[in-house]
Backbone as CSV, one residue per row, in Angstrom:
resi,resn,N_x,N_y,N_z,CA_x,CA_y,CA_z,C_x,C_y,C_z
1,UNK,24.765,-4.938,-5.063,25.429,-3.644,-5.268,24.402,-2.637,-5.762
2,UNK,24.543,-1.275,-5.103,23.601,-0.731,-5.241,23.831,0.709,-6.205
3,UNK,22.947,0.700,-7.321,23.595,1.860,-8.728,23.415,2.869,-7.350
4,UNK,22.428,3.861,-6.762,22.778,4.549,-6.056,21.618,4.843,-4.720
5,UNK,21.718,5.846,-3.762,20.748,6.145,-2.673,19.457,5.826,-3.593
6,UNK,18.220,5.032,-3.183,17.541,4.760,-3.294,16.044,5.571,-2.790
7,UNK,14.710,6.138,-3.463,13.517,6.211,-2.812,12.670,4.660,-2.524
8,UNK,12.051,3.772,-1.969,11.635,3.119,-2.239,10.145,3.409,-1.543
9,UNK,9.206,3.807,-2.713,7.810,3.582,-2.434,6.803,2.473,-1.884
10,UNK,6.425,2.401,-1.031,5.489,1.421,-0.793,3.824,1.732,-0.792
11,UNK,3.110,0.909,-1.380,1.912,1.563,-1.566,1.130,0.476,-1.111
12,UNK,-0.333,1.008,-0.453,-0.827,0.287,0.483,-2.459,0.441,0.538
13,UNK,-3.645,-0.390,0.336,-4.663,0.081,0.426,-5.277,-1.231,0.887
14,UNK,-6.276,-0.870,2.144,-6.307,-1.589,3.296,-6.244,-3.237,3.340
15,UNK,-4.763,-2.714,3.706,-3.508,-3.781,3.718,-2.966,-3.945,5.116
16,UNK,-4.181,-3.475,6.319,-3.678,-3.786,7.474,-2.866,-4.947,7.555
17,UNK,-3.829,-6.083,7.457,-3.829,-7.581,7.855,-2.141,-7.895,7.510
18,UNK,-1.753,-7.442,6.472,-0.456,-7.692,5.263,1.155,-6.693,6.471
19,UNK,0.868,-5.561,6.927,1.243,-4.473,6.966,2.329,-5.570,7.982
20,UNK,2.072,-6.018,9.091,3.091,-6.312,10.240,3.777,-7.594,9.978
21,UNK,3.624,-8.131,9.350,4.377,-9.413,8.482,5.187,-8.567,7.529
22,UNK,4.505,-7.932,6.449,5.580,-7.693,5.215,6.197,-6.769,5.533
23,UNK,5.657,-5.273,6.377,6.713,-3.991,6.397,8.099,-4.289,6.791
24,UNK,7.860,-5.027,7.644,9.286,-5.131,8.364,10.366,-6.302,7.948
25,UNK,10.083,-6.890,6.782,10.617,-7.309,5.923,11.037,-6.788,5.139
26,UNK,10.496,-5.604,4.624,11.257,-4.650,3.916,11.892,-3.674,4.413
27,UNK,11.800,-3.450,5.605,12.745,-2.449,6.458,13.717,-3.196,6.774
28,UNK,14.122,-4.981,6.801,14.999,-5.694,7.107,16.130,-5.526,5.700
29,UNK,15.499,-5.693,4.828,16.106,-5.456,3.120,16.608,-4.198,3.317
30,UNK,15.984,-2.887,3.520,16.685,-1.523,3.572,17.996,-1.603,4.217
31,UNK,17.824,-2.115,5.613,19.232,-2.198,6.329,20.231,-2.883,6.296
32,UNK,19.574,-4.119,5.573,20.644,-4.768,4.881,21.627,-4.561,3.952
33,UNK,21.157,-3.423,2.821,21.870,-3.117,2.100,23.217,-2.668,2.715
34,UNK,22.978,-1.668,3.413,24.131,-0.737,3.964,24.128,0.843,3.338
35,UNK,22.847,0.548,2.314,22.738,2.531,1.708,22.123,3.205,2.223
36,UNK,22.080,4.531,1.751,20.989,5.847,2.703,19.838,5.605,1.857
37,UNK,19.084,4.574,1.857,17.650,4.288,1.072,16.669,5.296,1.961
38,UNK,15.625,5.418,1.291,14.664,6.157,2.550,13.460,5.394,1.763
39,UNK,12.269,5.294,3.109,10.835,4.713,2.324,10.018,5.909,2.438
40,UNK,8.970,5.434,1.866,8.278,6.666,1.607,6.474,5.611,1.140
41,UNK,6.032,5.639,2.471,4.593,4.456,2.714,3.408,5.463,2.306
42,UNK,2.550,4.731,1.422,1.554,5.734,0.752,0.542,4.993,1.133
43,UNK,-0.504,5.218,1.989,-1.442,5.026,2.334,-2.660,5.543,1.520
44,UNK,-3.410,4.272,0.169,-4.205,5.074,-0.972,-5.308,5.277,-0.116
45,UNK,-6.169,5.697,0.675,-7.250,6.128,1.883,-7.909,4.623,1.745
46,UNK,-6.995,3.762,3.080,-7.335,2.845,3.720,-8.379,2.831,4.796
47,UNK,-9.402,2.144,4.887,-10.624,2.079,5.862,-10.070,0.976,7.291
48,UNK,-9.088,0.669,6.989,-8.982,-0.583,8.119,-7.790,-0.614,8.939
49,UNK,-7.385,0.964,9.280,-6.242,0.894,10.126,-5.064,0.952,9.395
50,UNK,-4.831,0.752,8.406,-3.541,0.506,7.367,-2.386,1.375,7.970
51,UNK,-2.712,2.549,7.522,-1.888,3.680,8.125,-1.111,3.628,9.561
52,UNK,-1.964,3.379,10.588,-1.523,3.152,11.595,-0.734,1.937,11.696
53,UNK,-0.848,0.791,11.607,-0.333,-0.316,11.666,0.962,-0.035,10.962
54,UNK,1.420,0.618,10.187,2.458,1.364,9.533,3.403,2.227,10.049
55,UNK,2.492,3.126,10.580,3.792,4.056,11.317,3.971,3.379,12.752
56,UNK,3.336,1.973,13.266,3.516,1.253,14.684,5.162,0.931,13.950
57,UNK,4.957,-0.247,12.717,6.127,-0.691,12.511,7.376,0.985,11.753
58,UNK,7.188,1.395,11.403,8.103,2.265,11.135,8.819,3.227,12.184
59,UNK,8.035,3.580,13.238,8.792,4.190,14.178,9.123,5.444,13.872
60,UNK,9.922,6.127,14.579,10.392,7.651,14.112,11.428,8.021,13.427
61,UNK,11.843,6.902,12.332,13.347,6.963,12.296,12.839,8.153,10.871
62,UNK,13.997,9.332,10.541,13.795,10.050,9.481,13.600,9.737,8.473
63,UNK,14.486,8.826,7.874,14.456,8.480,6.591,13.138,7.738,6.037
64,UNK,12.257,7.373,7.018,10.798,6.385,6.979,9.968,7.577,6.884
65,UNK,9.150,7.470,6.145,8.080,8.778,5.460,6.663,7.919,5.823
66,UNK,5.812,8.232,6.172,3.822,7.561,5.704,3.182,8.703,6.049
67,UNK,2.398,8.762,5.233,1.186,9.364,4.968,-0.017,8.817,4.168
68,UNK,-1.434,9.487,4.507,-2.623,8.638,3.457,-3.103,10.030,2.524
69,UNK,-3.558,9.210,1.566,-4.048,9.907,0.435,-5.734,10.536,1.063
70,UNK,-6.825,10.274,2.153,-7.602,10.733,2.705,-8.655,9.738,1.734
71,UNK,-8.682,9.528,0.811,-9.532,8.398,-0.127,-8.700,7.960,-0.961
72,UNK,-9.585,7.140,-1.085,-8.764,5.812,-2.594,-8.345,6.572,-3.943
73,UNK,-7.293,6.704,-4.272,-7.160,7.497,-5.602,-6.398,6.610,-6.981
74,UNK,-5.331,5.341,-6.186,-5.607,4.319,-6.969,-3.977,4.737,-7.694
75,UNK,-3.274,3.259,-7.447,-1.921,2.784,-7.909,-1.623,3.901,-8.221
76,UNK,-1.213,4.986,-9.676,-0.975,5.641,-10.298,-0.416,6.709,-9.043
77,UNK,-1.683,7.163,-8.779,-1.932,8.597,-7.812,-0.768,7.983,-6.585
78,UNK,-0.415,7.137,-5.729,0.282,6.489,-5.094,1.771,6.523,-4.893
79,UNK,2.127,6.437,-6.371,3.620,6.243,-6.868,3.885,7.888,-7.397
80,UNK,3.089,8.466,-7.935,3.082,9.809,-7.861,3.582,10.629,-5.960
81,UNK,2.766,10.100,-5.957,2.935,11.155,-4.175,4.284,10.696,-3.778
82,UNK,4.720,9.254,-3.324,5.685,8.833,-3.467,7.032,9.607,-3.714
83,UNK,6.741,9.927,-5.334,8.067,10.256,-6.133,7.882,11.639,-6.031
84,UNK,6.804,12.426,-5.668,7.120,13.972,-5.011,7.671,14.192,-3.576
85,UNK,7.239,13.227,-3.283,7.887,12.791,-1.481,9.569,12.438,-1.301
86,UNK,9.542,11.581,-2.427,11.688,11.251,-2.286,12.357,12.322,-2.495
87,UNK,13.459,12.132,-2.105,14.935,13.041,-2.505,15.620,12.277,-2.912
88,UNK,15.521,10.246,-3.231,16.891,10.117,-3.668,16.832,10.494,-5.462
89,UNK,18.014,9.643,-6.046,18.100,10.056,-7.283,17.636,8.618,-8.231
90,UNK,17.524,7.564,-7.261,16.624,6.304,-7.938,15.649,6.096,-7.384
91,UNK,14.285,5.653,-8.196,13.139,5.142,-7.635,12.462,4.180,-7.838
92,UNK,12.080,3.480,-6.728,11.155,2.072,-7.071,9.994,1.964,-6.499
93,UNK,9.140,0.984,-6.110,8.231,0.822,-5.728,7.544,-0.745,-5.035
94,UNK,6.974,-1.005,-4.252,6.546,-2.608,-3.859,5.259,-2.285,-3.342
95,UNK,4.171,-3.303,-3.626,3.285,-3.217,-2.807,3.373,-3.872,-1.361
96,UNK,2.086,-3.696,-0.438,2.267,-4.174,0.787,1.763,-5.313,0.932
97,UNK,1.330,-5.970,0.285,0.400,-7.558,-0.351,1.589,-8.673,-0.071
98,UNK,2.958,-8.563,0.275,3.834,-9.521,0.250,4.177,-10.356,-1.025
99,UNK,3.554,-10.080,-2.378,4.086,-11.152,-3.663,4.523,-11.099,-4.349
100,UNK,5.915,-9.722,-4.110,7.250,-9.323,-4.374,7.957,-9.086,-3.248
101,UNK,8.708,-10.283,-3.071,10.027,-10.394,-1.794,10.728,-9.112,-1.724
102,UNK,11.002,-8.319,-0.844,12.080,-7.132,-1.298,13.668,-7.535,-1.989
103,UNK,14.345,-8.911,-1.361,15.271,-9.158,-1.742,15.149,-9.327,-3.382
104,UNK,14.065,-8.957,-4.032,14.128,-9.290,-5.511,14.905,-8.096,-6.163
105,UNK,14.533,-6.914,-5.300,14.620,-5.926,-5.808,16.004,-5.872,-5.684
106,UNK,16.628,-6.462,-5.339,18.508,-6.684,-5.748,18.730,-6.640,-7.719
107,UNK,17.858,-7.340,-8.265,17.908,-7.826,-9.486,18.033,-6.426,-10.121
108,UNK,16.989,-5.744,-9.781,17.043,-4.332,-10.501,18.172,-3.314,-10.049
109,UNK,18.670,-3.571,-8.768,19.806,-2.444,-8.571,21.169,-3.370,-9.188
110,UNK,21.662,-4.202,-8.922,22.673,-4.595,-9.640,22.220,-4.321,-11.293
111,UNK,21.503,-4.362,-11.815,21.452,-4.221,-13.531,21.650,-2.679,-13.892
112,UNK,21.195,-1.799,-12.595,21.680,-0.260,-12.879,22.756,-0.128,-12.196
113,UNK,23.852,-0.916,-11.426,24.690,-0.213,-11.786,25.972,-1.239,-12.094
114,UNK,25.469,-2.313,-13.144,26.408,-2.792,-14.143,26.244,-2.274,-15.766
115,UNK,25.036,-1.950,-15.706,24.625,-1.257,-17.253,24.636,-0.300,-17.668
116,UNK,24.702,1.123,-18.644,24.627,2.119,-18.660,22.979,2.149,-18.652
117,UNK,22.230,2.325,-17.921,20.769,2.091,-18.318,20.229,3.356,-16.877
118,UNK,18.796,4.210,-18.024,18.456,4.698,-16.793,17.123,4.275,-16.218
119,UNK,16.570,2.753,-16.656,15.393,2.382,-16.313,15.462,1.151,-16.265
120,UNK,15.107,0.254,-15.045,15.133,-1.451,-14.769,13.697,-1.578,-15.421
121,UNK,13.335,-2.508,-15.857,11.967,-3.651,-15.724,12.195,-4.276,-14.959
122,UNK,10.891,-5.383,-14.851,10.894,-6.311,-14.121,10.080,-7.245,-14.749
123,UNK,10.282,-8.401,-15.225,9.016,-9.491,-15.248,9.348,-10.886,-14.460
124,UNK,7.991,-11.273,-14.644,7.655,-12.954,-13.128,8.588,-13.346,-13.984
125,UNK,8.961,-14.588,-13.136,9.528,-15.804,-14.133,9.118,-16.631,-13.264
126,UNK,8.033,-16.635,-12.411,6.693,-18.268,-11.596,5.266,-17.777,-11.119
127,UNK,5.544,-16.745,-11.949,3.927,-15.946,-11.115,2.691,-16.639,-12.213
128,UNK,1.650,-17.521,-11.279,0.603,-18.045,-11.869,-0.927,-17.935,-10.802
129,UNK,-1.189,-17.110,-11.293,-2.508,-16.236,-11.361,-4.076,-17.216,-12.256
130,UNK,-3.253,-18.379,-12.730,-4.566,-18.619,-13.518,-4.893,-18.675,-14.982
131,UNK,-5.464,-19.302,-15.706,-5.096,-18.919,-17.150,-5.806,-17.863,-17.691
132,UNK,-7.235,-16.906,-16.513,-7.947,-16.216,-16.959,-6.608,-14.778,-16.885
133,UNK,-6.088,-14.796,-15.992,-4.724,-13.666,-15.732,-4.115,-13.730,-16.946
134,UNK,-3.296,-14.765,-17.463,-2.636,-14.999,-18.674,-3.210,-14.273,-19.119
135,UNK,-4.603,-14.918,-19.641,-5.269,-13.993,-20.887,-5.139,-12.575,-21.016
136,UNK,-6.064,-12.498,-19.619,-5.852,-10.737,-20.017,-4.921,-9.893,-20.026
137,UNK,-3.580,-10.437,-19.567,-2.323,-9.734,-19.910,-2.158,-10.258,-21.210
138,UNK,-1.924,-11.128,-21.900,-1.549,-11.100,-23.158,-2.414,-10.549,-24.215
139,UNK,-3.986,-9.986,-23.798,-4.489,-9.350,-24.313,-4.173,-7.562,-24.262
140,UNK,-4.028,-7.519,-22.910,-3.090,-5.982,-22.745,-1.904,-5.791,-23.820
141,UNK,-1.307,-6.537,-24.084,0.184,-6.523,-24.225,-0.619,-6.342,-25.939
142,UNK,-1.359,-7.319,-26.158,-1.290,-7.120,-27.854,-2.116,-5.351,-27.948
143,UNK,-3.072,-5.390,-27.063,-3.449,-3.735,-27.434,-2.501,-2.475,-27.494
144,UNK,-1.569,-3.009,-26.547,-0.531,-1.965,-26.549,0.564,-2.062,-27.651
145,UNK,1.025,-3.291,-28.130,1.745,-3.040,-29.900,0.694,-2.231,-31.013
146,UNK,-1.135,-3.008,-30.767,-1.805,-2.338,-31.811,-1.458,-0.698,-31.670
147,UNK,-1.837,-0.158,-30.668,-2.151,1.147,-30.458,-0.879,2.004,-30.508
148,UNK,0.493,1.466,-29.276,1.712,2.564,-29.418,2.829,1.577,-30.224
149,UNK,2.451,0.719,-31.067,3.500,0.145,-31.945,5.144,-0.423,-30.695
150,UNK,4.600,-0.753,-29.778,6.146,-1.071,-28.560,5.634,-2.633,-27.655
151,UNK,6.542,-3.122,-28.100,6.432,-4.721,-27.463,6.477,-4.510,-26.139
152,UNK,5.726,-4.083,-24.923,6.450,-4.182,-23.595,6.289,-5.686,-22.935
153,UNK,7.428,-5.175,-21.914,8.020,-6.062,-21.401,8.346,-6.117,-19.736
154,UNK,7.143,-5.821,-18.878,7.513,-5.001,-17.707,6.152,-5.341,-17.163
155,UNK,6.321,-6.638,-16.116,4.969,-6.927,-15.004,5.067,-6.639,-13.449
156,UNK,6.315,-6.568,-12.799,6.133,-5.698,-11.705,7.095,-4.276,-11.349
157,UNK,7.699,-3.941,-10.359,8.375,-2.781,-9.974,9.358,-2.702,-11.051
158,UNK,9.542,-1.455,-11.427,10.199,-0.722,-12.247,11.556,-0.109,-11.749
159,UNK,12.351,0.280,-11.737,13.358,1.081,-10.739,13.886,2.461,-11.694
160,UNK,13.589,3.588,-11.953,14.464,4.737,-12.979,14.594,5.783,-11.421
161,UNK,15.318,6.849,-12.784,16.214,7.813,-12.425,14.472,8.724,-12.116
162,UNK,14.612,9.593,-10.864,13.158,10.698,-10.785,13.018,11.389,-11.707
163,UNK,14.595,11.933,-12.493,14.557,12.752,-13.034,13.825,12.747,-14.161
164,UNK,13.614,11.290,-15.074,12.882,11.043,-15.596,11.121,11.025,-15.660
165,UNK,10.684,10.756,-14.326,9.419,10.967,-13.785,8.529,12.324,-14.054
166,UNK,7.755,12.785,-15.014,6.883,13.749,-14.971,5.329,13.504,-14.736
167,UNK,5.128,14.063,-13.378,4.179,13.849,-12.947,2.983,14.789,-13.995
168,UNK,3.644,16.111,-14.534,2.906,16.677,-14.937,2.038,16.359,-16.581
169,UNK,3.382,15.376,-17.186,3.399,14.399,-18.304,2.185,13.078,-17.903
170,UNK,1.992,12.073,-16.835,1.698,11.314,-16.382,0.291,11.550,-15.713
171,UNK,-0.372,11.380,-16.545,-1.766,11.565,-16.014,-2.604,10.752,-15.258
172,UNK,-2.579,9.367,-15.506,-3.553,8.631,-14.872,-3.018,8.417,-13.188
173,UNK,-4.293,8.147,-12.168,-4.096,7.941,-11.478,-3.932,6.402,-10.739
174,UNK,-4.776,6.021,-12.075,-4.674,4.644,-12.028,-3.574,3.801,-12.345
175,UNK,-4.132,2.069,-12.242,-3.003,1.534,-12.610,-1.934,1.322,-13.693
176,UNK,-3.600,2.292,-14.516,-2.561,2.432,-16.055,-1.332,3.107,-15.632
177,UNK,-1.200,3.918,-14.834,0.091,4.725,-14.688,1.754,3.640,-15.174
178,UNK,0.971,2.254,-14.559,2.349,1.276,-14.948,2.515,0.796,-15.692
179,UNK,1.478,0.978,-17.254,2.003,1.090,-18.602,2.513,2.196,-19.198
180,UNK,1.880,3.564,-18.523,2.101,4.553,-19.913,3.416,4.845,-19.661
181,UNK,3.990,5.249,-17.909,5.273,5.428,-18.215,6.431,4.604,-18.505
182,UNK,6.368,3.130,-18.942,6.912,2.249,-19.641,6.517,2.187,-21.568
183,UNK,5.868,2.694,-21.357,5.424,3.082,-23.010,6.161,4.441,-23.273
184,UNK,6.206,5.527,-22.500,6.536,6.452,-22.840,8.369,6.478,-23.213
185,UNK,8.586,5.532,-21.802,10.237,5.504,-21.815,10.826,4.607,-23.118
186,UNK,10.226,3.591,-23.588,10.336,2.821,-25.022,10.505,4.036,-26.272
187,UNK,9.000,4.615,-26.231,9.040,4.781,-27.515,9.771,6.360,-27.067
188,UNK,11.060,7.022,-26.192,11.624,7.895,-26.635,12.967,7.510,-26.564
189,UNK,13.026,6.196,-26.839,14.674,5.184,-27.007,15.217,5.813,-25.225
190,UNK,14.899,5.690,-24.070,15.389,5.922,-23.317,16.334,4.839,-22.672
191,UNK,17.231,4.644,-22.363,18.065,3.333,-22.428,17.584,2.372,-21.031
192,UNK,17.127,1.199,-21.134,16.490,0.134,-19.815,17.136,-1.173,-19.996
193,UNK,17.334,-2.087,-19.673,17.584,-3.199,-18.932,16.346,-4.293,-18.475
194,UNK,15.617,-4.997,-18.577,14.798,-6.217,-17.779,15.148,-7.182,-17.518
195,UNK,15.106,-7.451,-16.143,15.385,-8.405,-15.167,14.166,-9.531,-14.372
196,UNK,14.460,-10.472,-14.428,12.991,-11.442,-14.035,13.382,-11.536,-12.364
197,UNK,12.361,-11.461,-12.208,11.676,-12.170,-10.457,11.072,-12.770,-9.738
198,UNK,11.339,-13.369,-8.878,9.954,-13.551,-8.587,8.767,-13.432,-7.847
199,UNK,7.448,-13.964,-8.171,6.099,-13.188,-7.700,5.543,-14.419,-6.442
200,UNK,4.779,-14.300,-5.637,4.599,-15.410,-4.537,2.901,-14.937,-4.565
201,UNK,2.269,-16.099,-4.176,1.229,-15.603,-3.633,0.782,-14.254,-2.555
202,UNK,-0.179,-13.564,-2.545,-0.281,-12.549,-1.562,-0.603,-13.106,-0.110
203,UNK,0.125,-12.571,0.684,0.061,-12.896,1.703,-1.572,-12.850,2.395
204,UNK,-2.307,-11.970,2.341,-3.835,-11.992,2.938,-4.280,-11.195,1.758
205,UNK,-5.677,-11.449,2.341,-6.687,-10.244,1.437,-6.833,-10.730,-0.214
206,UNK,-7.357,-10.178,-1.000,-7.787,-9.900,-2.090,-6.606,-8.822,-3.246
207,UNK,-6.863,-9.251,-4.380,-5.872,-8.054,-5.553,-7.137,-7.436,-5.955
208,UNK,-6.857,-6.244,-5.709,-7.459,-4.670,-6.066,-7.662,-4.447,-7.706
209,UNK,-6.717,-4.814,-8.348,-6.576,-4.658,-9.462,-6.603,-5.848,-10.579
210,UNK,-7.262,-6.633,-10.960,-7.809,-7.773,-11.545,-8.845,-7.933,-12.047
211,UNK,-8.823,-8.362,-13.398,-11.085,-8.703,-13.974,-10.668,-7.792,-14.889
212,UNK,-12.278,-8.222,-15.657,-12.368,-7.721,-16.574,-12.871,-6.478,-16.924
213,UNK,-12.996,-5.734,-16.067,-13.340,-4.191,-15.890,-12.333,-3.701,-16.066
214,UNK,-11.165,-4.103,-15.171,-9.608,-3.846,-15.250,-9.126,-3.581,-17.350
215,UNK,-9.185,-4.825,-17.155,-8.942,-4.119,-18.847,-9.509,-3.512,-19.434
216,UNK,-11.104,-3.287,-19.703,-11.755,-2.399,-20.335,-11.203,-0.839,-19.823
217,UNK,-10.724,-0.318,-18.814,-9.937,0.127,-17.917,-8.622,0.954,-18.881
218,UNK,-7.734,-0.115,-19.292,-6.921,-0.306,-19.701,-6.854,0.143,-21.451
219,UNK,-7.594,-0.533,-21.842,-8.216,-0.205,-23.072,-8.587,1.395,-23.428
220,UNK,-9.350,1.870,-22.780,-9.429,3.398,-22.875,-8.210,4.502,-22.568
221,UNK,-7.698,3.874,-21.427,-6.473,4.480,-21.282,-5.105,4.799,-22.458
222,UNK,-5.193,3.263,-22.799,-4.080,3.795,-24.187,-4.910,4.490,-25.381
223,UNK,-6.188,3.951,-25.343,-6.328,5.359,-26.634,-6.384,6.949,-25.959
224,UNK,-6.542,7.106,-24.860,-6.572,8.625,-24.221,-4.852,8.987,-24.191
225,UNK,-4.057,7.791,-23.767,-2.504,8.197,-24.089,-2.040,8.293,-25.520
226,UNK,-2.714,8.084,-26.170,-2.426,8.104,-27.544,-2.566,9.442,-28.250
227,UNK,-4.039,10.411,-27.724,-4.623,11.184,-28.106,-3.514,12.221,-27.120
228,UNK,-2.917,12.404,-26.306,-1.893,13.267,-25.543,-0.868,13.189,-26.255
229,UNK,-0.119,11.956,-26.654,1.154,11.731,-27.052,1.066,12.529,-28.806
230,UNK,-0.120,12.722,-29.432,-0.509,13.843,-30.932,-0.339,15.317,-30.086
């Protein structure tokens, strides 16, 4: 059951190989529902065809949106374009990597619209990455109580209201983008819900976003969100 018309972002960086297996798995989920969902495919400036292989499977139908960013600008910048691109009044997001099923994303629309809530989480409940992954998320997670005092609780797609979304508030382009505005929505008591899912291996290719650069990454980011939020 679906809280309401849906944007659903997909973000993509050269994710050819991934693109004709998973898109149309998630265009199978859209129609399944039975709502006026619309996608909206963000191409972060893919070198390997991405784009194209995209609008092959999407076709001309209206409600299917793609476009590329012209270079890499990175998660954040992605879900941004995205959420200036929708008209519905809920928004989510999946990558094109295949190791979030779309049918997961049921979990988050039934919890908005059995709950009064205007923001889903999401965390794994089988995603194993390794114990070096562990680490550095549970090292994220403790920097982020040190620094914004908020336990989060939120490892993949998110689902809120746009209205909530300020791009102009939301600075990074990066992947920090998928802490601060889960930090931001905590610490202004905005009312959410978390729901577990689950994560699968990626279908081809490599994760973009992993290592230990990644957190050092991460690390600067919440003290620069810290120094905005004074």
């Amino acid at each position: 059951m679906s809280a309401a018309p849906l944007s659903l972002i997909v973000f993509a960086f050269n994710e050819a190989e991934n693109v004709p297996t998973v898109l149309p798995e998630i265009l199978a989920w859209l129609r399944g529902t039975g709502e006026d969902h619309e996608l909206i495919f963000v191409d972060d400036g893919s070198t390997d065809g991405t784009l194209a292989a995209a609008r092959a499977v999407l076709g001309d139908d209206p409600r299917y949106k793609s476009f590329s960013h012209g270079t890499n600008r990175g998660i954040g910048a992605a879900i941004k374009s995205g959420v200036a691109s929708g008209t519905r009044p809920w928004i989510t997001f999946l990558p094109c990597d295949g190791q979030i099923p779309p049918g997961e994303l049921d979990a988050l629309l039934d919890a908005a619209a059995r709950e009064p809530v205007d923001v889903v989480f999401s965390v794994y409940k089988d995603r194993d990455d390794g114990w070096h992954r562990t680490v550095m998320s549970a090292g994220v997670r403790g920097l982020i109580r040190a620094v914004h005092g908020v336990t989060l609780r939120s490892d993949g797609p998110y689902l809120f209201r746009r209205a909530l979304f300020s791009p102009r508030e939301l600075v990074p382009d990066s992947f920090f983008l998928n802490f601060e505005f889960p930090i931001r929505v905590m610490r202004a008591g905005v009312r959410y819900a978390t729901v577990a899912i689950s994560c699968v291996p990626r279908r081809a290719g490599r994760s973009k976003s992993s290592g230990l650069k990644t957190v050092g990454i991460i690390a600067r980011d919440l003290f620069a969100l810290k120094r905005r939020l004074r």
